[in-house]
PyMOL commands that place a pseudoatom at each C-alpha (Angstrom):
pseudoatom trace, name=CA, resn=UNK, resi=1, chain=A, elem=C, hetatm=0, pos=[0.000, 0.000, 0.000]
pseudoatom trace, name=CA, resn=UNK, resi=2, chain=A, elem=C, hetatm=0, pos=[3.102, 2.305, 0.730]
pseudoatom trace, name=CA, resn=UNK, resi=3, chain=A, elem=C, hetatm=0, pos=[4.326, 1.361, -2.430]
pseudoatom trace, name=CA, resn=UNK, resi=4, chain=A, elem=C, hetatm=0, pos=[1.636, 2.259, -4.579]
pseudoatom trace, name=CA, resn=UNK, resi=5, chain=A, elem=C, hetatm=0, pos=[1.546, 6.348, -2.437]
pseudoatom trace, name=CA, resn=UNK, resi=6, chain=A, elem=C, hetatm=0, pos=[4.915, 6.767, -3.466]
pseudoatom trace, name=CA, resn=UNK, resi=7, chain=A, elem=C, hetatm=0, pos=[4.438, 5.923, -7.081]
pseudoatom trace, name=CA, resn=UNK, resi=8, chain=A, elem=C, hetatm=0, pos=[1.490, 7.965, -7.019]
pseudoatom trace, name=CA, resn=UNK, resi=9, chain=A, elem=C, hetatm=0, pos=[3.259, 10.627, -5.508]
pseudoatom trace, name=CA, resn=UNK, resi=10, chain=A, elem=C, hetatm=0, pos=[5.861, 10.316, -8.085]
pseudoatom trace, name=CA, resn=UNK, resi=11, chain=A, elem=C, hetatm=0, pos=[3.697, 10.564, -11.185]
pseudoatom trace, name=CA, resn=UNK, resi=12, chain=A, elem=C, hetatm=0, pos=[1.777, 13.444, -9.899]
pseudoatom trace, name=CA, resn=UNK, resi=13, chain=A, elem=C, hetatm=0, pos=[2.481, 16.463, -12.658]
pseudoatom trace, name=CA, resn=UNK, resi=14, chain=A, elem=C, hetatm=0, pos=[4.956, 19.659, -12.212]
pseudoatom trace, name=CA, resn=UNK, resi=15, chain=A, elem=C, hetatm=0, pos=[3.541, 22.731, -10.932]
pseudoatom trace, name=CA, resn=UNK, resi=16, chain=A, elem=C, hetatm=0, pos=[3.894, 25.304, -13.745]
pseudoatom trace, name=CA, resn=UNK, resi=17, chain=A, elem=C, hetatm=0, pos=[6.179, 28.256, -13.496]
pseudoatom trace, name=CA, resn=UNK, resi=18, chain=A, elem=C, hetatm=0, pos=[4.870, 31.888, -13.464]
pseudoatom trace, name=CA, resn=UNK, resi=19, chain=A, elem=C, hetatm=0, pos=[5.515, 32.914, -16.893]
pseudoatom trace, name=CA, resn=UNK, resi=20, chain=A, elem=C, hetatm=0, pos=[7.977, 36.449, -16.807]
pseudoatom trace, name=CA, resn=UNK, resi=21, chain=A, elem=C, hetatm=0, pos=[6.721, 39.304, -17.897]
pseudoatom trace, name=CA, resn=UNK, resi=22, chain=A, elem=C, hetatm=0, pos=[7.169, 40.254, -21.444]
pseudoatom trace, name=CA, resn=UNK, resi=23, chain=A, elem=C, hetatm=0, pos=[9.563, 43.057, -21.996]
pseudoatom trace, name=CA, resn=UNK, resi=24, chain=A, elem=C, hetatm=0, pos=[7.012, 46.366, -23.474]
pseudoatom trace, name=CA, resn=UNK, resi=25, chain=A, elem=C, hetatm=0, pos=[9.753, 47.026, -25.878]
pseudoatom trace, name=CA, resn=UNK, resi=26, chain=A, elem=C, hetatm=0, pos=[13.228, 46.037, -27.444]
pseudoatom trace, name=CA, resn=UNK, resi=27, chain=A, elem=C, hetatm=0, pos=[15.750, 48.612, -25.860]
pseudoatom trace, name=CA, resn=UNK, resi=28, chain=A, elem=C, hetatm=0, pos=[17.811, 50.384, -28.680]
pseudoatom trace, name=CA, resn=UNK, resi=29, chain=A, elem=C, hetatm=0, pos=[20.978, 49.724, -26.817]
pseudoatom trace, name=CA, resn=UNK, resi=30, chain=A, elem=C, hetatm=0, pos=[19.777, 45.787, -27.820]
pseudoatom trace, name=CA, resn=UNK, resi=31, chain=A, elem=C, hetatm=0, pos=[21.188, 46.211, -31.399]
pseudoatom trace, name=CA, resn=UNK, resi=32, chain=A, elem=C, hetatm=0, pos=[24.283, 47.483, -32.025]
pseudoatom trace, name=CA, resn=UNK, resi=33, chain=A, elem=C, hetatm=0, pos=[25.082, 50.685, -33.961]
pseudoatom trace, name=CA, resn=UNK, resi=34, chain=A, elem=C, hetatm=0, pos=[25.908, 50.015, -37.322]
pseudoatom trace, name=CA, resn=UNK, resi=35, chain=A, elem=C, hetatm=0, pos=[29.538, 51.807, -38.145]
pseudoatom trace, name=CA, resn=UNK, resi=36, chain=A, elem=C, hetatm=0, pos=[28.940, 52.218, -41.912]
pseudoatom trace, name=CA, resn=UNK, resi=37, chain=A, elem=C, hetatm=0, pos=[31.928, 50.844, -43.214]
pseudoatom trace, name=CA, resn=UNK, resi=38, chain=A, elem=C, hetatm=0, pos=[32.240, 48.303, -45.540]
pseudoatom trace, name=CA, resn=UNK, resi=39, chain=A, elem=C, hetatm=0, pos=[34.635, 45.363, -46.028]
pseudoatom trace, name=CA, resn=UNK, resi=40, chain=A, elem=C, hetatm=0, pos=[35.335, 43.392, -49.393]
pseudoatom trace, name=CA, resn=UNK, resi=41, chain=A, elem=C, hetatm=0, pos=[35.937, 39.742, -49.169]
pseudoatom trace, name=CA, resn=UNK, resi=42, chain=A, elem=C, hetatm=0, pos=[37.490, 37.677, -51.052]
pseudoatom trace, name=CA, resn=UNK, resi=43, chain=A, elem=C, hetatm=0, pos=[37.547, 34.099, -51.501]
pseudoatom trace, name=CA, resn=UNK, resi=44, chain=A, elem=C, hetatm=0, pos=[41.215, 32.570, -52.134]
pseudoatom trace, name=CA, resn=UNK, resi=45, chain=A, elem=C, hetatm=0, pos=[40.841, 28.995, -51.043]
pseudoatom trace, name=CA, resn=UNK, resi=46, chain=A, elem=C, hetatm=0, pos=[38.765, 26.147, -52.080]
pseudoatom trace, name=CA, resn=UNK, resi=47, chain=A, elem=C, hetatm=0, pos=[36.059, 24.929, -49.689]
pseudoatom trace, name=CA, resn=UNK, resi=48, chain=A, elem=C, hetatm=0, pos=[36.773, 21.231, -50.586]
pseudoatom trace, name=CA, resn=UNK, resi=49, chain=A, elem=C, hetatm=0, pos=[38.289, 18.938, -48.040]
pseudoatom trace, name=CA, resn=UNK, resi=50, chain=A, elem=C, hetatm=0, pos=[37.179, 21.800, -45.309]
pseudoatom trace, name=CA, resn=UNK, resi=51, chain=A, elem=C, hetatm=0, pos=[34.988, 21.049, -42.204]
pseudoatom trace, name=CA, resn=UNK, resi=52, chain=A, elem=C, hetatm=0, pos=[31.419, 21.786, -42.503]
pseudoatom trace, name=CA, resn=UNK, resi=53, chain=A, elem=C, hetatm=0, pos=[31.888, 24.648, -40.466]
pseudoatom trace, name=CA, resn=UNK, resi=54, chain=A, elem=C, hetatm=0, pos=[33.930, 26.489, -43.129]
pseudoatom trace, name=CA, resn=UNK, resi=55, chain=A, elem=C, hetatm=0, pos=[31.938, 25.637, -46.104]
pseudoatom trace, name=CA, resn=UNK, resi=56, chain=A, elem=C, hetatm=0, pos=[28.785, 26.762, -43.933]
pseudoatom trace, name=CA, resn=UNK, resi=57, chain=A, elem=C, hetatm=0, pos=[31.133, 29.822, -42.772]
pseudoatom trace, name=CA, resn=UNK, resi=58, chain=A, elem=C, hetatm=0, pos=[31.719, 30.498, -47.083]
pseudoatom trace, name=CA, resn=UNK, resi=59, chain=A, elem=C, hetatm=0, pos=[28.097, 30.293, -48.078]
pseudoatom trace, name=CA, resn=UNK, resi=60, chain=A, elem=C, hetatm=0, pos=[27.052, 32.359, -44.937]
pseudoatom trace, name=CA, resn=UNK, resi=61, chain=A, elem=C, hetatm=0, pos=[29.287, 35.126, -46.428]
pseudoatom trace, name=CA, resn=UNK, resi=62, chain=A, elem=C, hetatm=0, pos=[27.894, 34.830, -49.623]
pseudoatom trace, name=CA, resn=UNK, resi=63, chain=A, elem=C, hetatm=0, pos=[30.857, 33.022, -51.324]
pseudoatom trace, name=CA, resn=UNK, resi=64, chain=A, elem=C, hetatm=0, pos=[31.239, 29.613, -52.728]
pseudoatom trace, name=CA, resn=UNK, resi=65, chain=A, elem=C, hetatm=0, pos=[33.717, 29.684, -55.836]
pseudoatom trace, name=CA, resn=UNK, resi=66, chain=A, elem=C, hetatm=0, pos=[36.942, 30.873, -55.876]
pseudoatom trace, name=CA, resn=UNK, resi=67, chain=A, elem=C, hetatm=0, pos=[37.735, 34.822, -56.410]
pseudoatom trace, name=CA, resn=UNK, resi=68, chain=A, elem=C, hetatm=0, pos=[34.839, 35.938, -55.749]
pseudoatom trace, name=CA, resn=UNK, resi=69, chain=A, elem=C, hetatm=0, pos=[33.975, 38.575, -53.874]
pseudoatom trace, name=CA, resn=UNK, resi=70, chain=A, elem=C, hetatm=0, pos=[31.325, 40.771, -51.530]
pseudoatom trace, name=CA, resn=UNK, resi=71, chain=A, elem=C, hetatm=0, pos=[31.316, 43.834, -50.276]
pseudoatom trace, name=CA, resn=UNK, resi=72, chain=A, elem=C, hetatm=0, pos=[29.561, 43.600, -46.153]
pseudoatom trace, name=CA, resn=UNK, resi=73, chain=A, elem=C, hetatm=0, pos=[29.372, 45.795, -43.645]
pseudoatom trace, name=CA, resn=UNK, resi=74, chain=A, elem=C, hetatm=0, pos=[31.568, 45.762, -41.020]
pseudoatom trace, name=CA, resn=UNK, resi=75, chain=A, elem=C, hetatm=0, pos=[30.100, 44.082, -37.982]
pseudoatom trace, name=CA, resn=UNK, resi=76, chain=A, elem=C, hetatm=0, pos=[30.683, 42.086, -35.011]
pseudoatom trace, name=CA, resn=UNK, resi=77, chain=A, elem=C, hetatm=0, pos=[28.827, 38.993, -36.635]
pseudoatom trace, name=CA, resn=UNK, resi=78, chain=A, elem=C, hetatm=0, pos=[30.666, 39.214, -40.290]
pseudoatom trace, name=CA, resn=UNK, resi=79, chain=A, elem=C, hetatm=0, pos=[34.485, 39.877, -37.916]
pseudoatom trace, name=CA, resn=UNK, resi=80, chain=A, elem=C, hetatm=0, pos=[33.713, 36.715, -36.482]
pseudoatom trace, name=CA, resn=UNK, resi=81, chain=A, elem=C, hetatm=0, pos=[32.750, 34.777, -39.878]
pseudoatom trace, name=CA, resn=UNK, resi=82, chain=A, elem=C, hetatm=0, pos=[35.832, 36.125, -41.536]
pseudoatom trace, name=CA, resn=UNK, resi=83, chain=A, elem=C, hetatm=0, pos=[38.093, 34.708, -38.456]
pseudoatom trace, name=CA, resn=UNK, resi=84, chain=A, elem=C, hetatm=0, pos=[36.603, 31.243, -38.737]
pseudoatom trace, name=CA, resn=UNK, resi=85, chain=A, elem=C, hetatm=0, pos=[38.046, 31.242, -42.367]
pseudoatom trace, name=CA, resn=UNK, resi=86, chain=A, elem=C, hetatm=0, pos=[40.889, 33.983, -42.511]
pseudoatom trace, name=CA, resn=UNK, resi=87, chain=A, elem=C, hetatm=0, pos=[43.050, 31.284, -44.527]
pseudoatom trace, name=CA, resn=UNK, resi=88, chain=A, elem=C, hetatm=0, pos=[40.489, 31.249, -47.280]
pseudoatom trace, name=CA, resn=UNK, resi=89, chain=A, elem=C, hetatm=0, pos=[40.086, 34.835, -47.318]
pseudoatom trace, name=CA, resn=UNK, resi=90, chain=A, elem=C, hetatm=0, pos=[41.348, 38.019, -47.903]
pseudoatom trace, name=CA, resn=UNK, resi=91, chain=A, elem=C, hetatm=0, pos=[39.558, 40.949, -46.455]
pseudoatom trace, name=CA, resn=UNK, resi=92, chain=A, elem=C, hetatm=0, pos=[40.122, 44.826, -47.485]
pseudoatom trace, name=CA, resn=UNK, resi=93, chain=A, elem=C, hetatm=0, pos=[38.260, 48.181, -46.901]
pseudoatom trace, name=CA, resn=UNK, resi=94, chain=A, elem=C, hetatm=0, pos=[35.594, 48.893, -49.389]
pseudoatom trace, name=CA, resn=UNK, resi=95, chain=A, elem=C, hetatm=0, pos=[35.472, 52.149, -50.899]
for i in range(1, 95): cmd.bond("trace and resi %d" % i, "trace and resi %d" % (i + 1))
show_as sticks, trace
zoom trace
């Protein structure tokens, strides 16, 4: 009889969380200011034989042949792309 409390016990369901309050509105400090410059990148290096990291690195910078190239602006999130593939690369200043 013990037995079957505790199993009872165990089954019974969770007691739900208090859901938190949405936030009224998305701070402007949330997104960062954009700088306005401009980087061109250029693929040097093949993709083949590279982890699918790099190739997914590549196609998320809008290359996938050799020497070709894109102008993006310069951000945080493109920085870091470029530094997971800097031996592909080669990154200037756009005009």
């Amino acid at each position: 009889m013990a037995e079957e409390k505790k199993k009872a016990a165990a089954k019974k369901p969770a007691a739900k969380k208090a859901a938190a309050p949405k936030a009224e509105k998305k701070e402007a400090a949330a997104k960062p200011a954009k700088s306005g410059k401009k980087l061109k990148i250029t693929q040097i290096g093949s993709k083949i034989g590279r982890v699918k990291k790099q190739e997914a690195t590549l196609i998320g910078l809008g290359l996938n042949k050799r020497h070709r190239s894109r102008v993006l602006e310069d951000t945080p999130e493109v920085r870091g792309m470029i530094e997971v593939v800097r031996h592909l690369v080669t990154v200037e200043e756009a005009a």
